[in-house]
Kinemage of the C-alpha trace (Angstrom):
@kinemage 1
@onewidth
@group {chain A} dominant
@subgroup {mainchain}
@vectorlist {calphas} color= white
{ca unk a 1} P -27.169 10.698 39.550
{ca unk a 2} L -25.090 12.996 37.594
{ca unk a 3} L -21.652 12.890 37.559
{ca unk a 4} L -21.196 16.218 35.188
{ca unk a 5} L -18.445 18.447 36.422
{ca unk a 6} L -17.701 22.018 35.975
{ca unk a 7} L -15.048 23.477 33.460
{ca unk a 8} L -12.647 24.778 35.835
{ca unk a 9} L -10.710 26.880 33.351
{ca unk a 10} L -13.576 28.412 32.123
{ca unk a 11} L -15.152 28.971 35.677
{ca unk a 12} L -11.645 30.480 36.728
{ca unk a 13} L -11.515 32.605 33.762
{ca unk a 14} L -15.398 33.835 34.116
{ca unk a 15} L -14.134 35.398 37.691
{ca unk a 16} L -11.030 37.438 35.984
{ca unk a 17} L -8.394 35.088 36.495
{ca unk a 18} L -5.301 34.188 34.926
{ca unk a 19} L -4.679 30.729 34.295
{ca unk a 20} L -1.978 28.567 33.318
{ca unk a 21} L -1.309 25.564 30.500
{ca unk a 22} L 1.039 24.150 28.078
{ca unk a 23} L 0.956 22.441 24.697
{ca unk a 24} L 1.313 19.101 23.807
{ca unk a 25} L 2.808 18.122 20.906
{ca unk a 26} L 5.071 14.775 20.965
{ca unk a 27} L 4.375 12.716 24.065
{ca unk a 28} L 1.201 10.356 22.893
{ca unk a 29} L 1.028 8.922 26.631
{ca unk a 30} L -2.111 9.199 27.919
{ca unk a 31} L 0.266 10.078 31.689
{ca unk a 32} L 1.392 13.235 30.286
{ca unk a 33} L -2.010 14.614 31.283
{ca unk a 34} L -1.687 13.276 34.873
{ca unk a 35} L 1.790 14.520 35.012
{ca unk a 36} L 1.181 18.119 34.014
{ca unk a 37} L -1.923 17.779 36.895
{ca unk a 38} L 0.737 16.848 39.726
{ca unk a 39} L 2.942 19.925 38.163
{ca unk a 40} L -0.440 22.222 39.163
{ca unk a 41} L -0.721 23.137 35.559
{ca unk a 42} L -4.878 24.725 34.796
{ca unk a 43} L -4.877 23.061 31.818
{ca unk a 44} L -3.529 21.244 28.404
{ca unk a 45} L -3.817 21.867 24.808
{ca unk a 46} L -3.591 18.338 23.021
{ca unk a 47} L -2.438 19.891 19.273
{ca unk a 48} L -3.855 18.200 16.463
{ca unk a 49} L -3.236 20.751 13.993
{ca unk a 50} L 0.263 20.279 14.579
{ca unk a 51} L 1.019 16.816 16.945
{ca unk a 52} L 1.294 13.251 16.158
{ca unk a 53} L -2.380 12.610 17.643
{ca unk a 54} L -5.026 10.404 16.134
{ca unk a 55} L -8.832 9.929 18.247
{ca unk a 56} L -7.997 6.924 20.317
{ca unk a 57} L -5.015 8.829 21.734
{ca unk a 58} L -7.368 11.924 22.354
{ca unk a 59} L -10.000 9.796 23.866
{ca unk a 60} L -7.657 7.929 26.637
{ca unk a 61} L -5.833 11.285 27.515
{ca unk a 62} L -9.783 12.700 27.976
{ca unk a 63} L -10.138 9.722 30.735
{ca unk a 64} L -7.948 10.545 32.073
{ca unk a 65} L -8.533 14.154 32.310
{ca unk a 66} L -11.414 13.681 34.002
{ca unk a 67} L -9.945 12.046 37.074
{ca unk a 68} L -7.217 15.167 37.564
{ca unk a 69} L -7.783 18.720 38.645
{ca unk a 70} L -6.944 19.814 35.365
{ca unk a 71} L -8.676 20.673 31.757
{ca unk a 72} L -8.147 19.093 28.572
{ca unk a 73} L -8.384 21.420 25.439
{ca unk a 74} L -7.586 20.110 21.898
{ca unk a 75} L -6.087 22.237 18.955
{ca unk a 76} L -8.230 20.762 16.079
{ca unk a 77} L -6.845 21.059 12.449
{ca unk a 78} L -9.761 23.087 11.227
{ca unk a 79} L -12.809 24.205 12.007
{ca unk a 80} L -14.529 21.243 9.530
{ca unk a 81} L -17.536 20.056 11.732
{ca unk a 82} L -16.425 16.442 12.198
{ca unk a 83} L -13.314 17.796 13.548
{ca unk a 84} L -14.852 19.785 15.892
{ca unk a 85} L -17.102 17.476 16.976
{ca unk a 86} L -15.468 14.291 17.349
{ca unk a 87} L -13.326 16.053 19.987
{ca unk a 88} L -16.041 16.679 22.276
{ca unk a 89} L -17.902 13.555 22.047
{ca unk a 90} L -14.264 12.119 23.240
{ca unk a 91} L -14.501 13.935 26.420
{ca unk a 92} L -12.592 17.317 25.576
{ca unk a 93} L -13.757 20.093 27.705
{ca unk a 94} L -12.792 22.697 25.228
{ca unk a 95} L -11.916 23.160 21.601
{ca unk a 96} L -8.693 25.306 20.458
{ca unk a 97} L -9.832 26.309 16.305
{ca unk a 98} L -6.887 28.016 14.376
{ca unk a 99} L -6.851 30.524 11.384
{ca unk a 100} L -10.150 32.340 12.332
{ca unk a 101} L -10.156 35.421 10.664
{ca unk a 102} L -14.211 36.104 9.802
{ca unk a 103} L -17.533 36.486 12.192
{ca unk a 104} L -18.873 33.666 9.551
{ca unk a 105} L -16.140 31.311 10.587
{ca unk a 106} L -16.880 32.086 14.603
{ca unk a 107} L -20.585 30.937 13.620
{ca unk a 108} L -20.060 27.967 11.939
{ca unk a 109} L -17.693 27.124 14.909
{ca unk a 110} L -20.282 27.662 17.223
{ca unk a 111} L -23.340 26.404 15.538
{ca unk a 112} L -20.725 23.211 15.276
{ca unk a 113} L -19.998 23.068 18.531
{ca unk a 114} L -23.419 23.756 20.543
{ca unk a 115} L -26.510 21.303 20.944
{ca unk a 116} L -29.902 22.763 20.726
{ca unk a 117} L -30.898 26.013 21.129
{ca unk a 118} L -27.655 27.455 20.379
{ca unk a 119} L -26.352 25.191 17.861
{ca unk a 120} L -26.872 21.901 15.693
{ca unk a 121} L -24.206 19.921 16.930
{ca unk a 122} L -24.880 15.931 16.591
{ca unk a 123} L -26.073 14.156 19.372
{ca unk a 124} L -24.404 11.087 20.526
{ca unk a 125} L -24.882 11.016 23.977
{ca unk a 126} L -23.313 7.194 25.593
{ca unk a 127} L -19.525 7.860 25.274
{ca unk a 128} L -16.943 9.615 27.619
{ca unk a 129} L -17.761 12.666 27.397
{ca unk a 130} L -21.195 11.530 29.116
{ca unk a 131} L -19.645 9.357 31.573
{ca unk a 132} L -21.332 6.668 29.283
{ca unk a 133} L -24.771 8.204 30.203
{ca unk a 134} L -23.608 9.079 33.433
{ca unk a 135} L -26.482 11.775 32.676
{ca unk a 136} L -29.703 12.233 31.475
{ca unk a 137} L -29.588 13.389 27.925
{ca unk a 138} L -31.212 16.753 27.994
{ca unk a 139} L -29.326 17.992 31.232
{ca unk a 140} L -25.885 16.967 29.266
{ca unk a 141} L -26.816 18.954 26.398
{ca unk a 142} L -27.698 21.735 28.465
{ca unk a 143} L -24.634 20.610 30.808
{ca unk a 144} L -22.191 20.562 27.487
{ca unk a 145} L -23.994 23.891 26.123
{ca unk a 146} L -22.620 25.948 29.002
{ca unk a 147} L -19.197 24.335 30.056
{ca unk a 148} L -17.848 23.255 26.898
{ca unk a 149} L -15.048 26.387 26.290
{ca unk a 150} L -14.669 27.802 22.866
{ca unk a 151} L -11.399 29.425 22.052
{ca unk a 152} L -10.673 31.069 18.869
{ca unk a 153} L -7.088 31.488 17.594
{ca unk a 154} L -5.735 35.238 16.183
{ca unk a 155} L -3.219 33.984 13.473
{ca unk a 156} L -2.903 37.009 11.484
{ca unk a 157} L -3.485 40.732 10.761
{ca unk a 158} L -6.802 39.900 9.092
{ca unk a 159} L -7.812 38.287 12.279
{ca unk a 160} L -6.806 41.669 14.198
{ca unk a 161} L -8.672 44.346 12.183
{ca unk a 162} L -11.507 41.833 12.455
{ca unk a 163} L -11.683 41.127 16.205
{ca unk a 164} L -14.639 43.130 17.635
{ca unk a 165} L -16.612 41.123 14.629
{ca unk a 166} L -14.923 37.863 15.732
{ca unk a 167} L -15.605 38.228 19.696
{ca unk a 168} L -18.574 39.434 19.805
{ca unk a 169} L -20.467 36.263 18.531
{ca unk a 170} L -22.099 34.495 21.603
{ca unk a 171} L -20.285 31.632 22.270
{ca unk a 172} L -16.873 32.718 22.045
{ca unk a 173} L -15.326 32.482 25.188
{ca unk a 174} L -11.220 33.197 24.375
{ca unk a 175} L -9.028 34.391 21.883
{ca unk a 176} L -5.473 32.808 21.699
{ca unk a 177} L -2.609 34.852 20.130
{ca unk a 178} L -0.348 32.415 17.457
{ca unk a 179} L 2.970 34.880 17.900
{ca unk a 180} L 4.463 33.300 14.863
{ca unk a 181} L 1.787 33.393 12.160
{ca unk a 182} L 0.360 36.728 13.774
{ca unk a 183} L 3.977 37.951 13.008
{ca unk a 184} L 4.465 35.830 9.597
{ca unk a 185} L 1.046 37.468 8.197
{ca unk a 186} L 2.597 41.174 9.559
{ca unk a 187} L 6.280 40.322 7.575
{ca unk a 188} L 8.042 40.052 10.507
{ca unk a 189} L 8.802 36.223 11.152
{ca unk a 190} L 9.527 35.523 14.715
{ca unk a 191} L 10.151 39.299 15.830
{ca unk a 192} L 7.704 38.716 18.558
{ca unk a 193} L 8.922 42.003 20.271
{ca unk a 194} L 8.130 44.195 17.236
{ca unk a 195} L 6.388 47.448 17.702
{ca unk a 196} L 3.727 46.465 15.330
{ca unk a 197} L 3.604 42.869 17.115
{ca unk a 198} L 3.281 44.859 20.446
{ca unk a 199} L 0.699 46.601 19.177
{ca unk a 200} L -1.771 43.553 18.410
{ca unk a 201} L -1.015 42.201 21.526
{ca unk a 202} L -2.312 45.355 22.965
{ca unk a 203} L -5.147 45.210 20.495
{ca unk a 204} L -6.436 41.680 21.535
{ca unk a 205} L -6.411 42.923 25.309
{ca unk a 206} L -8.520 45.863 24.887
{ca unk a 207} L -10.875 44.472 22.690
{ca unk a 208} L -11.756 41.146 24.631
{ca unk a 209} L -11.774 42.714 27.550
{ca unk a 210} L -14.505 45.034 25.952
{ca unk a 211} L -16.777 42.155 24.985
{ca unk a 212} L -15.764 39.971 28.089
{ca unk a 213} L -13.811 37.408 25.893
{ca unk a 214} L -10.303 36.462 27.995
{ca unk a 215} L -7.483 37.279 26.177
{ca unk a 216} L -4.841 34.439 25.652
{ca unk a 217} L -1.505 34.198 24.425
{ca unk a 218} L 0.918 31.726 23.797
{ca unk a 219} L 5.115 32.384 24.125
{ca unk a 220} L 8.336 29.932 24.869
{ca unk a 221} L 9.587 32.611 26.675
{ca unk a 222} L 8.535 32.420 30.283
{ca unk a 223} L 9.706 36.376 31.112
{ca unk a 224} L 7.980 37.357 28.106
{ca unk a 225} L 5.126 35.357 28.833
{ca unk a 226} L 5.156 36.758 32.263
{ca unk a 227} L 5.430 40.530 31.133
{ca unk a 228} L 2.203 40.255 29.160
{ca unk a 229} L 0.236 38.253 31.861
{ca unk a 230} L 0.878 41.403 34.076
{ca unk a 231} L -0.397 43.186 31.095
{ca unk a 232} L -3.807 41.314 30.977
{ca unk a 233} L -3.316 38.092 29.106
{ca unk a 234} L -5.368 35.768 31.300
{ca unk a 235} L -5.403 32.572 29.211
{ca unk a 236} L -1.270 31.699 29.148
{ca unk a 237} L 0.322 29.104 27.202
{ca unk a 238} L 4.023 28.581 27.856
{ca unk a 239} L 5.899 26.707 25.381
{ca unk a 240} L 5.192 22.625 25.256
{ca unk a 241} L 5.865 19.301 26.480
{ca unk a 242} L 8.371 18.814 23.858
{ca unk a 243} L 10.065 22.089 24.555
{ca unk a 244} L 9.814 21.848 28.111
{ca unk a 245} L 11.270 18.665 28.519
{ca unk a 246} L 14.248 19.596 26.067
{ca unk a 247} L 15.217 22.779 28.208
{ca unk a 248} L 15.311 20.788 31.073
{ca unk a 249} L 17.264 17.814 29.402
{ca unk a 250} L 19.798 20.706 28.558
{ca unk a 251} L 19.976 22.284 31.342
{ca unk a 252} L 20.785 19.604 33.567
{ca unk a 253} L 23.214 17.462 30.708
{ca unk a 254} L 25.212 21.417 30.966
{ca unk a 255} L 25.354 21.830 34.634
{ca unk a 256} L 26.741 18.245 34.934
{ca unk a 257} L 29.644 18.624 32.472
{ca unk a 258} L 30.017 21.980 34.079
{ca unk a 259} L 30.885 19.427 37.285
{ca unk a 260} L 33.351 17.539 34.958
{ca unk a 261} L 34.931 20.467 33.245
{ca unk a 262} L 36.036 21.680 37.022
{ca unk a 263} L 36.939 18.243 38.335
C-alpha cells in the first residue's frame, strides 16, 4: 500500500493560491516544524545556505514533517548535485536553490533533482523520503517526479533580465525574490522600497505569471509583505523563526516595563 502524499504547497499553488511560510534559521529542534504546523503556517524553509543545519537535523525535522499539515522546503547552499540531492532523499518535499542567474543553472538543477525521464537524479529508494519503501520503486520515482517542488531564487539584476530564460525550463515551479542581494547587486543595499527595487518586483510577477511559475517573495515586514501579496506574490515568506521569536520577546519584555514604568 502506498503511503505517498501530495505536496500541498505545490497543489495549493497549482490552483492560484497564495500561501504562507517562514524561514528557519537558529532553532535546530526538530518541534519547530510541529510548532509552526499548530500556528497554520503552509510551509517552512529549513536554510542551509545560511542556518546552523547539518543532515541528521534535516532528516528528523523531515519526520516530522510528514506527520503535520505542513511542507518542509530546504534552502540548500548551492546547486552542487549532492546538495541537492541529499535533501530529498531525507524526506524534503521541495528544494529552495539560491544565486540562479542562467537557463544552464535551472537545468542542471533540474536534471539534479528529477528521476528518469526528466532527470538523472540517483536512486536510493529505502529511506524517509520513501516511507522506508513504503512504495514501490517506480511509482515513487514517478510519485517524487511530480510532487517534489522546485523553487529558484532571483538574487540579482542578472537574474532579472534573465527570467523568461530562467522560468521557462520545465521543472521550475517558483521563483523566490532575495530583497537584499536583489537590491545589493542593483547598489541599493536594503532600500527594499526603491523605484528600481519596485520595479523587479513587478518584473518577477508578470513574467511568472506568463509562464505559470508562482511568484514568491520574501520580506520581515509583514505590511510590506502584505502589500505585494495583494499585488500577486503567491509564494510569501515572512521573516524567520529567529526574527519572529525576537519581535515577540520584545514586544512583550516592553509592554511589561511599560506596566512598571506606570506603577
Amino acid at each position: 500500500m502506498s503511503n505517498l502524499k501530495q505536496n500541498k504547497l505545490k497543489a495549493a499553488l497549482k490552483r492560484g493560491e497564495t500561501c504562507i511560510g517562514s524561514m528557519i534559521v537558529g532553532v535546530r529542534s526538530p518541534q519547530i516544524v510541529q510548532m509552526f504546523a499548530s500556528a497554520g503556517w503552509d510551509f517552512l524553509c529549513i536554510d542551509m545556505e545560511h542556518g546552523q543545519f547539518d543532515m541528521q537535523t534535516i532528516a528528523d525535522m523531515m519526520t516530522i514533517a510528514r506527520f503535520e499539515e505542513i511542507t518542509p522546503l530546504v534552502r540548500v547552499p548551492d546547486a552542487l548535485y549532492h546538495l541537492l540531492a541529499r535533501p530529498l532523499d531525507n524526506g524534503a518535499m521541495g528544494l529552495v536553490i539560491p544565486r540562479v542567474e542562467t537557463r544552464e543553472q535551472v537545468q542542471r538543477i533540474i536534471q539534479s533533482t528529477k528521476y528518469w525521464p526528466e532527470g538523472s537524479r540517483g536512486a536510493s529508494l529505502s529511506g524517509i523520503h520513501t516511507a522506508f519503501r513504503g512504495a514501490e520503486h517506480v511509482e515513487y520515482m514517478r510519485w517524487a517526479n511530480a510532487e517534489t517542488i522546485i523553487v529558484i531564487q532571483i538574487e540579482s539584476k542578472r537574474a532579472v533580465d534573465n527570467l523568461p530564460e530562467l522560468v521557462s525550463v520545465e521543472g521550475v515551479d517558483a521563483t523566490w525574490v532575495g530583497p537584499f542581494d536583489l537590491s545589493q547587486s542593483l547598489g541599493i543595499p536594503g532600500q527594499f522600497k526603491h523605484p528600481e527595487m519596485i520595479k523587479c518586483y513587478e518584473r518577477v510577477i508578470e513574467v511568472c505569471n506568463q509562464h505559470g511559475v508562482a511568484p514568491g517573495i520574501h520580506f520581515q515586514d509583514t505590511e510590506w509583505l502584505q502589500h505585494w501579496m495583494e499585488r500577486g506574490f503567491r509564494l510569501a515568506m515572512l521573516k524567520s523563526d529567529v526574527r519572529l521569536l525576537m519581535d515577540a520577546a520584545r514586544d512583550a519584555v516592553s509592554r511589561l516595563r511599560r506596566t512598571l514604568d506606570h506603577a
